[in-house]
C-alpha positions in Angstrom: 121.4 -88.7 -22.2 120.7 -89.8 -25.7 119.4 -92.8 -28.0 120.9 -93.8 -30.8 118.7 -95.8 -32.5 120.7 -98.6 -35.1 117.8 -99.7 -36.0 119.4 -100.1 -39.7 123.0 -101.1 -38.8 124.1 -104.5 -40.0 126.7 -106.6 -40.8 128.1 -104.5 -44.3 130.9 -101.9 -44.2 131.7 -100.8 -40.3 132.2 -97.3 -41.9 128.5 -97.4 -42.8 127.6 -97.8 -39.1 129.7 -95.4 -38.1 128.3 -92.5 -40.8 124.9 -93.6 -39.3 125.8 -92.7 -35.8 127.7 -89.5 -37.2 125.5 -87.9 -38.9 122.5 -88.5 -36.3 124.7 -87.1 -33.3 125.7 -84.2 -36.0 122.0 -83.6 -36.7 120.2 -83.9 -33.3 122.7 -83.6 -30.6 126.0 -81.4 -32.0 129.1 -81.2 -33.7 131.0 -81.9 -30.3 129.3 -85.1 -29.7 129.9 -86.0 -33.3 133.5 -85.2 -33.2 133.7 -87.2 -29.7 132.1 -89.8 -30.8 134.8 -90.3 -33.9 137.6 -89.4 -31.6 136.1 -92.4 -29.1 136.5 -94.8 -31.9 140.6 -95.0 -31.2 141.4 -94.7 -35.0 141.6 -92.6 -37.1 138.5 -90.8 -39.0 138.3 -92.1 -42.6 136.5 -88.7 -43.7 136.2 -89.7 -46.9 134.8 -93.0 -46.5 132.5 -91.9 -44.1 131.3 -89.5 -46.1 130.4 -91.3 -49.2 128.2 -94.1 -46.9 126.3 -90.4 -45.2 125.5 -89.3 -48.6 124.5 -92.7 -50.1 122.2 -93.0 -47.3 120.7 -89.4 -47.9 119.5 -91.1 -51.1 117.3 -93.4 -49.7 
């Protein structure tokens, strides 16, 4: 079992959420749950939209 903690999701740009909970399960848990986790969402992955809001938030 894991915690994801959303501590900084809001109400701005569902993609941003979703990069948030990405990357973390990337990071700390694995790829697999990563990729599950996007397969889960029942649409497809905007990659490239996702990426941009994980690298923005690398900035911060």
């Amino acid at each position: 079992m894991h915690f994801i903690d959303l501590g900084r999701g809001g109400i701005a740009d569902r993609w941003l959420d979703i990069a948030f909970v990405h990357r973390n399960l990337r990071e700390d848990v694995s790829d697999n749950a990563a990729n599950d986790f996007l397969r889960g969402l029942g649409e497809p992955d905007e990659c490239a939209k996702r990426e941009f809001f994980e690298q923005l938030d690398e900035l911060f």
